[in-house]
C-alpha positions in Angstrom: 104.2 111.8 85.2 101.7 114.6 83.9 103.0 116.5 81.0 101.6 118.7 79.0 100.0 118.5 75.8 102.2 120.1 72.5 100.8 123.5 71.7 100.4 122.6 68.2 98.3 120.1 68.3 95.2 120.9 67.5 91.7 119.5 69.1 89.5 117.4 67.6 86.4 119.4 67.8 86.2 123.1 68.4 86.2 124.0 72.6 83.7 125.4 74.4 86.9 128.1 75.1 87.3 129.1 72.4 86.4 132.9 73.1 88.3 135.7 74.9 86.8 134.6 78.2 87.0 130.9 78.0 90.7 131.3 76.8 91.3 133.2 80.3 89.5 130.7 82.6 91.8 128.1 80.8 94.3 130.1 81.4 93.5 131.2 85.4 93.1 127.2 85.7 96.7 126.3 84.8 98.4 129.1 86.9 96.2 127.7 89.6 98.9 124.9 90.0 101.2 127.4 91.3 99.6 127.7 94.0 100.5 124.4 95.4 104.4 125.8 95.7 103.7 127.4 98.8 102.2 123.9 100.3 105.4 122.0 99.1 107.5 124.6 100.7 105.8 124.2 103.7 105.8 120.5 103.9 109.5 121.2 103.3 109.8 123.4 106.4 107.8 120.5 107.9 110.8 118.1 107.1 113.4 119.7 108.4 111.3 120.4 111.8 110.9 116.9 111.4 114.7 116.2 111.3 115.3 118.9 114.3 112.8 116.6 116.2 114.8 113.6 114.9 118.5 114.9 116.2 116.4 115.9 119.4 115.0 112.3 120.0 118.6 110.5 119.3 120.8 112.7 121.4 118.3 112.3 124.4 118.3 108.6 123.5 122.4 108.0 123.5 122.0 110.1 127.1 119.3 107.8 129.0 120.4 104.8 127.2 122.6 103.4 130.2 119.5 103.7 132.5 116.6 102.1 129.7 115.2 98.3 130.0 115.7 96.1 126.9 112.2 97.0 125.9 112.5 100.7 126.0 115.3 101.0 123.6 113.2 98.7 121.7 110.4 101.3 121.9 113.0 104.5 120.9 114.6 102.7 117.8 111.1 102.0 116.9 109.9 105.7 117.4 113.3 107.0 115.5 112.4 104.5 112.5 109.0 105.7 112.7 110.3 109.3 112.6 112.7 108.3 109.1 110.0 106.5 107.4 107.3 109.7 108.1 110.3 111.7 106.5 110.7 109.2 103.3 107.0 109.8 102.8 107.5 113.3 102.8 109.7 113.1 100.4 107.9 111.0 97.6 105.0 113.3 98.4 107.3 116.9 97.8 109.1 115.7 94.9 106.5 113.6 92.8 103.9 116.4 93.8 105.5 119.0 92.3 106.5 117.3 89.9 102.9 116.0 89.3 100.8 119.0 90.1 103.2 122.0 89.2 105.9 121.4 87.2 108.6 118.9 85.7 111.5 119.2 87.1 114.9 120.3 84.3 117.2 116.9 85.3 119.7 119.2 83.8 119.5 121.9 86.7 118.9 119.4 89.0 121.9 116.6 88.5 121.3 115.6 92.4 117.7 114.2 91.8 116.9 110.8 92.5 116.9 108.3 89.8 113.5 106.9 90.9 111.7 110.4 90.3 112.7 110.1 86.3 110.9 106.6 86.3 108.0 106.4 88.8 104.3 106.0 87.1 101.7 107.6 89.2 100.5 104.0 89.5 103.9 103.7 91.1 103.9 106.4 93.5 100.1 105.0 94.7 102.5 101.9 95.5 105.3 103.7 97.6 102.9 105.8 99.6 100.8 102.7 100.5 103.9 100.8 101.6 105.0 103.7 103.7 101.6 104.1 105.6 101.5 100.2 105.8 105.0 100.7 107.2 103.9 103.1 109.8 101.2 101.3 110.7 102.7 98.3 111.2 105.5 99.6 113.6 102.6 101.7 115.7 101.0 98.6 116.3 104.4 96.4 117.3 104.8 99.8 119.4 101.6 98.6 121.0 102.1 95.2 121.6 105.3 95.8 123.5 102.9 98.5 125.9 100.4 96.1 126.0 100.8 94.9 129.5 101.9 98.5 130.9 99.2 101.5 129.4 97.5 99.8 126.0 94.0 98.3 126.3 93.6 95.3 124.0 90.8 97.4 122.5 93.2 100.1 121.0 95.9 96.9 120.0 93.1 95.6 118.2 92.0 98.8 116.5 95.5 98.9 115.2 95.3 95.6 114.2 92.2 96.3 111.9 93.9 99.8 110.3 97.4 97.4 109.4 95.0 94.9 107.6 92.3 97.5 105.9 95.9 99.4 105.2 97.2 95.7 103.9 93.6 94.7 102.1 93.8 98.4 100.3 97.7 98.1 99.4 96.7 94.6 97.4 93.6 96.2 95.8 95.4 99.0 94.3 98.0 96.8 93.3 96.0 94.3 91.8 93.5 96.9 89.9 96.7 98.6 88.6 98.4 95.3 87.1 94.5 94.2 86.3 94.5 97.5 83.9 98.2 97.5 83.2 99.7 100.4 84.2 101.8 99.4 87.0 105.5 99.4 86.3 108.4 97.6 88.1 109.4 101.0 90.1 
């Protein structure tokens, strides 16, 4: 996580804001962050749409169950964990990026917060969010396969197939820089 640096300490050579006006372009350039709170309470709006659209998909699901093939319910649970991994992703993107970008978050005012946002590295969260995409994409593309025969080109299939394994070749390159430099962390 980001943190601030102590107040006291002081720099090794003087900074070039060091007068009146530099002090207050420092200090317009912090209470920028703020400005973020209004995009993390929007992606929060954005979740609960998400879990409004979530309720709708299932109940219309349970209904036109008896009448689906074996492959169509295949297709809605696969749309539904879609829909719950898109939601995870918001998630770890509200939470670590206000955490990261605005402020840290009191623990003490805040006793329901996940354990994993008191001990994920940046390096970490890179991880996650690459998993989650990988996730996505991987579950797009099975989507795919099962439509193949019925309104999927092979060209589109194998589009997909190139995004899961540049999304796969990525995921191992970030890992393997961040353990390379040593700041990934079991998270």
């Amino acid at each position: 996580m980001m943190s601030d640096p102590p107040r006291d300490a002081s720099p090794v050579s003087a900074p070039a804001t060091s007068g009146w006006v530099g002090r207050q372009i420092v200090r317009v350039v912090l209470l920028s962050r703020w400005a973020m709170v209004p995009l993390f309470l929007g992606l929060s709006l954005g979740l609960v749409l998400l879990v409004i659209a979530f309720a709708l998909r299932l109940w219309n699901f349970a209904f036109l169950l008896p009448s689906l093939t074996e492959t169509a319910v295949i297709m809605e649970l696969l749309t539904l964990i879609d829909i719950v991994l898109v939601g995870g992703l918001m998630v770890i993107i509200i939470q670590s990026g206000y955490e990261n970008f605005v402020e840290q978050i009191d623990r003490r005012h805040a006793p329901d917060s996940p354990a994993w946002m008191m001990r994920i590295s940046f390096s970490g969260l890179k991880l996650k969010l690459f998993a989650s995409l990988m996730a996505i994409s991987a579950i797009t593309l099975l989507k795919a396969l099962m439509r193949l025969e019925t309104d999927v080109s092979e060209t589109q299939v194998r589009w997909l197939m190139a995004a899961s394994v540049l999304f796969l070749a990525a995921y191992a390159v970030l890992a393997f820089t961040d353990r390379f430099a040593g700041t990934a962390r079991d998270d």
